[in-house]
N, C-alpha and C positions, 0 to 999 in steps of 0.2 A: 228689550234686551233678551229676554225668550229665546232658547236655545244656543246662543254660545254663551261665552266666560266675559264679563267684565272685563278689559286689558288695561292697565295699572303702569305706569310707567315711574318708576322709584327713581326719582333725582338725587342722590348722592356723591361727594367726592370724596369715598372710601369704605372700605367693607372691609373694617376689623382688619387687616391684615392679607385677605387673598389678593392678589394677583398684586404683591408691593405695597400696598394700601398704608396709609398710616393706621396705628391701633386707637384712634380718637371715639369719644361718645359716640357721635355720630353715628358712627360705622360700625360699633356697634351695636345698638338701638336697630339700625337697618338690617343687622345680619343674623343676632341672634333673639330679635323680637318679630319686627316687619315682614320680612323673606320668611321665618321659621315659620311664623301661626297665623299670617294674614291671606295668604293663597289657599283655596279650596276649590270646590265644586264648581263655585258661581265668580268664585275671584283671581287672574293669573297677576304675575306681579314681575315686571322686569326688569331689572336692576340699571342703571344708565350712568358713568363712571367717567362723562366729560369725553374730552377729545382722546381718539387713537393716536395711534404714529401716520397712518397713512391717510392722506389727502382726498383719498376716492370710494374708501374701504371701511365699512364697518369691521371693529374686531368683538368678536363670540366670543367668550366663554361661559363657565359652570362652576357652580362652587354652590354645595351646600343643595343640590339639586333645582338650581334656578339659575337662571341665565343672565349672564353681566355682556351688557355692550358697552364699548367704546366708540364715538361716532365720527365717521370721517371727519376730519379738519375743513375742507372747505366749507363755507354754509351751504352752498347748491347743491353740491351732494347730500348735505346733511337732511336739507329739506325733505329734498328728494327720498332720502333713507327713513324719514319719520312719519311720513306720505306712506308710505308702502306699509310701516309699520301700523300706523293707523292707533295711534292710543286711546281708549275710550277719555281718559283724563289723566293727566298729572299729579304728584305724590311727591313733595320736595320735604324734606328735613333741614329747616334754615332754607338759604338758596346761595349757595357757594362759587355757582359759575353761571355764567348765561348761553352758555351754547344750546341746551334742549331749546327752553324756552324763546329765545333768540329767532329761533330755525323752525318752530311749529308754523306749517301753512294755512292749517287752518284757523281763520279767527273768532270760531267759537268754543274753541278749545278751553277746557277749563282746568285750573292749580289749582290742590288744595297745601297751603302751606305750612307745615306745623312751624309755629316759631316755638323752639328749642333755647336761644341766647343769642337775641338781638343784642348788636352793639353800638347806639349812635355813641357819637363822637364824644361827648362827655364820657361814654364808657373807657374808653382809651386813654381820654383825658388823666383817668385815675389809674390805669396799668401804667400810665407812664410815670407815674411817680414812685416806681420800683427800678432804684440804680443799680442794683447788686448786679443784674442781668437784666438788659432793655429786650422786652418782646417787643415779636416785630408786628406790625399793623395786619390786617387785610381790610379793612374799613374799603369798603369799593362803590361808589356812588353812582356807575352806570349800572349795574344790579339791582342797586335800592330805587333807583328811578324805571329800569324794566318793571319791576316786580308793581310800583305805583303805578305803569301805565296799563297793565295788565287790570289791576284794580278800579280804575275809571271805567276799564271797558266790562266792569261786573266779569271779570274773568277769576276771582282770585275768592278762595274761600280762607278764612285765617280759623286755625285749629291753635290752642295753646298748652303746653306742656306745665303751669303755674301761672296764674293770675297776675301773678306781680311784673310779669314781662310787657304785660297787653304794655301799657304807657309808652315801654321803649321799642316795642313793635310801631308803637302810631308814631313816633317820633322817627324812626327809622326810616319808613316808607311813606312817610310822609302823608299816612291815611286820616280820614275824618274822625272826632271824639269820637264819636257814637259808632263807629265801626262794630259789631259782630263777632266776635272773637270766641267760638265755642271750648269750653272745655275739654281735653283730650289728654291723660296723664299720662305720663308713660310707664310702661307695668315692666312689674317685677318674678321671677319665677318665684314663686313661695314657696318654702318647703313649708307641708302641712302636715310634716312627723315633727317639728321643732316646737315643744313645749317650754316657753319659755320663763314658766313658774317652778318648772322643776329642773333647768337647765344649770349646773353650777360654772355661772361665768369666774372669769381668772382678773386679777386685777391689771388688764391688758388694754393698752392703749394705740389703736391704729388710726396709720396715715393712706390715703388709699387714691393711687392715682400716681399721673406721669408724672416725674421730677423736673420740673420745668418754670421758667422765670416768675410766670402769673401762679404758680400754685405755690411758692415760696417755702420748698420743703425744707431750707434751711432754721426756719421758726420752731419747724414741728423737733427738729434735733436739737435745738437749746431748750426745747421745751425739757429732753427727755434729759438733760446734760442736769438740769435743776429737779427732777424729779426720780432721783434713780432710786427709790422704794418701789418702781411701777418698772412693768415690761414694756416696751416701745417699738413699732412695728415698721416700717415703711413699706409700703405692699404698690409697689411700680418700679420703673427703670426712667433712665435716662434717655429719651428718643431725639432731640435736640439740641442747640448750644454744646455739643459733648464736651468739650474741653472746661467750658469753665464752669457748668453747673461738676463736672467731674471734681475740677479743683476747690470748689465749695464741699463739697459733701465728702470730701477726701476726709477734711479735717476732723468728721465727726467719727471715724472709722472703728477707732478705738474705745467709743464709750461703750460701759459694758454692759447698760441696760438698754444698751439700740442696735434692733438688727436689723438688716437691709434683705429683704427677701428677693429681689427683681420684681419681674414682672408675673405676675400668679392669675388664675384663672379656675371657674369651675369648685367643687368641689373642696381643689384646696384653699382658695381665696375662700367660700365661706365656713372654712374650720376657724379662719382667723378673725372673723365679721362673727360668728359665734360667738367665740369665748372671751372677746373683746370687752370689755364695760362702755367703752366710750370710743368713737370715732371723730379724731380730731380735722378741723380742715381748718388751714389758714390761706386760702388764696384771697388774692388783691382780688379776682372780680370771680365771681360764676352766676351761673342762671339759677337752675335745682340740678344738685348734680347728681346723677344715676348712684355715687355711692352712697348718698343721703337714705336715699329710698333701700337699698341694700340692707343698707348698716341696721335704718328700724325692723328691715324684717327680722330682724334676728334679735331687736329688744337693745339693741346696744344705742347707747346716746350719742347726741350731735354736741360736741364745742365747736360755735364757729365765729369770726368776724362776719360771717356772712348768714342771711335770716328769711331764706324765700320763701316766701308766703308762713310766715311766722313759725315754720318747722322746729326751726332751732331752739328758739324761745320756749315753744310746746315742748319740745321731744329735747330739752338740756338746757346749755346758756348759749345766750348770745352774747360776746363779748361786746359787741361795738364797732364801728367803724376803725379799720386798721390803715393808715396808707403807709405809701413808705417801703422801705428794706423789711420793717415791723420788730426791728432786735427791741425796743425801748418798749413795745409792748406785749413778751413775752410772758411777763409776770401775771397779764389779763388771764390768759390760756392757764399759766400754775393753778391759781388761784380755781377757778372756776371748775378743772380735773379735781383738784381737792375737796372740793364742796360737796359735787356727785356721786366720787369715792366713799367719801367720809358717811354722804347720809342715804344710807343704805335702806332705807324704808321707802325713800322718797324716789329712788334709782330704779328700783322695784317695781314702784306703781306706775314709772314712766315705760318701763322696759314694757310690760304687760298691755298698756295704752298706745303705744308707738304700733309693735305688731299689729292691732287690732286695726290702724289708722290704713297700714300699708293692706291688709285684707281688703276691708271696704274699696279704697280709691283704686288701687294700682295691679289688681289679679287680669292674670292675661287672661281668660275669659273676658270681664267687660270691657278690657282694652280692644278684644276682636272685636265684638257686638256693637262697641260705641262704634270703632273706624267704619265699621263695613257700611252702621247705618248712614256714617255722617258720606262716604265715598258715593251710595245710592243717593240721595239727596239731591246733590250737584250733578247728575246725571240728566 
């Protein structure tokens, strides 16, 4: 590989928001971790955003000074266009569509896959027992079976963002127990002026994330409807279902210890992960979700129904298994806000241990260091 660049091709469908994008994990993760700190000297990285509009024509753009294609629709062209491009290897986050890897001519082409939040079917199984608002599927079995065929033919390197996913990754694609599955966390910027022994948090409770059917933010707002001694935060927007997650969270408008911020970002998003005590999440399913890791940078604790790879347990409560709308089990969530509030000794020494934890794993230095070494490897 002596004297040019590695060429990286980043399979994504979405970038935070440029070019229409949904604002989902993914695409963030991709745009302001991947794109920002993993291209250098020895590394180029080019973003690949699914099919264009046109048939014969790749479409260019820029954003964030890297380059997003869209790839013609037909596959002959596509091929053709990925031929030309010549990837040294592939870079997927999940694997959301099949056209890249569908359209590669070459058959020793090699993926590296992070899986992010596999979902076989049982996973669905349990989002569907949330009536209030039914999400909709993407469960796609010609993908899970590409990505397995890929994997017979030793094409497939598996990277994991939390230990607890490997099971529904081999169950998903249907790979061997003993499969491979390296470690790869996803990193968080750290602010490394934030002391948080001498930091005076407020008794503030945030919800962090899009308002949507599987994250069931209507929990978090009866939570705050029985707890109005505490401030209550909802720190996201409504990007889907608009009407009737609208008509749900209409109702909680008026309480006077909950304030609905939109969607926030940057700086001001971590004034509120600051001074927070506690970061609540009630969704029916997640992987590890990027506000977990956030929330500890800043010493603030995890309430969740959810406990990947035992974070929550460590770093706050883990209530339990929630299914359901979850109204009958709001009183878990009180209960368990009160206990971490109340014993402020013990809130202390988690707050001071959680930062520590996010230091160690998840600083984007060894996030570069691990990718770059693990991307060299498969070369």
């Amino acid at each position: 590989m002596t004297g040019k660049k590695i060429k990286v091709g980043l399979i994504v469908d979405e970038f935070f928001g440029a070019l229409n994008t949904r604002f989902g994990g993914y695409g963030y993760l991709a745009r302001y971790y991947m794109a920002k700190y993993l291209p250098n000297e020895e590394f180029e990285f080019d973003i690949l955003l699914g099919k264009g509009k046109s048939h014969f024509f790749a479409e260019k753009y820029t954003a964030d000074g890297v380059n997003l294609y869209k790839l013609p629709r037909r596959n002959w062209f596509a091929k053709q266009w990925l031929k030309k491009k010549n990837y040294d290897l592939y870079f997927s986050v999940e694997l959301t569509y099949e056209h890249v890897i569908k359209n590669e001519p070459d058959p020793n082409k090699k993926l590296i896959l992070w899986v992010q939040d596999p979902r076989p079917m049982y996973e669905w199984d349990e989002i569907f027992t949330v009536k209030l608002i039914s999400e909709t599927s993407y469960y796609n079995q010609r993908i899970y079976d590409l990505v397995h065929d890929w994997y017979k033919q030793d094409r497939v390197k598996f990277v994991t963002q939390a230990r607890c996913l490997n099971q529904k990754a081999i169950d998903l694609y249907n790979l061997d127990p003993d499969v491979d599955i390296t470690f790869l966390p996803n990193p968080i910027d750290i602010d490394y002026n934030f002391d948080v022994t001498t930091f005076h948090k407020k008794n503030n409770i945030v919800f962090l994330g899009r308002i949507a059917s599987v994250k069931r933010g209507w929990m978090f707002c009866e939570i705050a409807k029985k707890m109005p001694q505490y401030n209550f935060f909802v720190l996201g927007k409504i990007f889907r279902d608009d009407d009737k997650n609208h008509e749900i969270m209409k109702e909680y408008e008026n309480i006077p210890n909950l304030h609905f911020t939109g969607h926030v970002e940057g700086e001001e998003k971590n004034k509120y992960l600051r001074e927070a005590k506690i970061l609540v999440n009630t969704s029916i399913h997640e992987a590890l979700p990027v506000s977990f890791l956030e929330a500890l940078s800043f010493g603030t604790l995890l309430v969740s129904n959810r406990n990947p790879d035992e974070l929550t347990s460590k770093f706050g409560i883990d209530v339990g298994e929630v299914l359901g709308d979850g109204f009958d089990k709001v009183d878990l969530f009180v209960d368990a806000i009160d206990k971490l509030i109340t014993g402020e000794e013990n809130r202390k020494k988690l707050s001071v241990e959680a930062v520590e934890y996010i230091k160690t794993y998840h600083s984007v230095d060894k996030f570069v260091s691990d990718t770059h070494t693990i991307i060299r490897n498969e070369l």
